[in-house]
N, C-alpha and C positions, 0 to 999 in steps of 0.2 A: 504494500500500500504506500506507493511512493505519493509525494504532493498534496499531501493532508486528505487524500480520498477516503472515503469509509462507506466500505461496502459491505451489505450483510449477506450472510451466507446463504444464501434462498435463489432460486431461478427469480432472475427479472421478465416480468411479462408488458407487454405495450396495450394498455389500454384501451385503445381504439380496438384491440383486436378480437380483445375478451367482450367488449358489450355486444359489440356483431356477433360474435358466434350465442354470446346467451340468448340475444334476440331472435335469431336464426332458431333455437332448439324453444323459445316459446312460440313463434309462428308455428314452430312444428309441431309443438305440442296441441295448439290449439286446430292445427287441420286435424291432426287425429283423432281429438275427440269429438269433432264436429260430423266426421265418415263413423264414427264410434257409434253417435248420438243416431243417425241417419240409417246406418245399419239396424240397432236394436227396434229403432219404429216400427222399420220395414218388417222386420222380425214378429213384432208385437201382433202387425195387423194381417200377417199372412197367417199366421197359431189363430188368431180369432175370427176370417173367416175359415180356418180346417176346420177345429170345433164347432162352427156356427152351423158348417155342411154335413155333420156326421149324423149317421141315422139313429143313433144311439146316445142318448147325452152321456156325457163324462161322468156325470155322478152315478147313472143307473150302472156303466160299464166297471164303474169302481167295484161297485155291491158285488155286481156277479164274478168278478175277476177275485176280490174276498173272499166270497162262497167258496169257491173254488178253490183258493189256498187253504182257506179251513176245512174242506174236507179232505183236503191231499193230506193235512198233517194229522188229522183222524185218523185216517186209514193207515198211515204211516206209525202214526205211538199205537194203533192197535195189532196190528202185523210182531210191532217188534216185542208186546208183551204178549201175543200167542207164541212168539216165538220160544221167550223164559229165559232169555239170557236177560242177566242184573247187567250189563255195561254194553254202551253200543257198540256197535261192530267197527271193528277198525278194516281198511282196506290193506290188501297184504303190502308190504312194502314199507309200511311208514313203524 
């Protein structure tokens, strides 16, 4: 440090350069969320009319797809306690 300079020990950056590039990644940021925003709409209203067009409403296809789990697992915990084994069956290998 000849000449009375005093320099600290860090990279020197140029200013102008750093506001352009931040400016730069928030233009950017805000195109993304703007195709973000624009996407999920499109998204929103094309699931609202499927559902709108389905011959079946969503809540009645809930009930019967229910049903139907509950009695798979019926017949499932009844099979395995005609079966009589106390622990469930493990698959060979593990």
């Amino acid at each position: 440090m000849s000449n009375g300079e005093k320099r600290n020990g860090g990279p020197q950056f140029r200013t102008a350069t750093m506001i352009t590039s931040a400016a730069m990644v928030g233009g950017g940021c805000i195109i993304a969320l703007a195709g973000l925003a624009l996407g999920s709409g499109h998204m929103a209203v094309a699931t609202r009319r499927w559902v709108n067009d389905m011959d079946v409403p969503v809540s009645q296809l809930a009930k019967a797809k229910y049903g139907q789990a509950r009695a798979a697992m019926s017949a499932g915990a009844q099979a395995w306690q005609k079966n009589g084994s106390g622990t469930a069956p493990v698959p060979a290998g593990y």
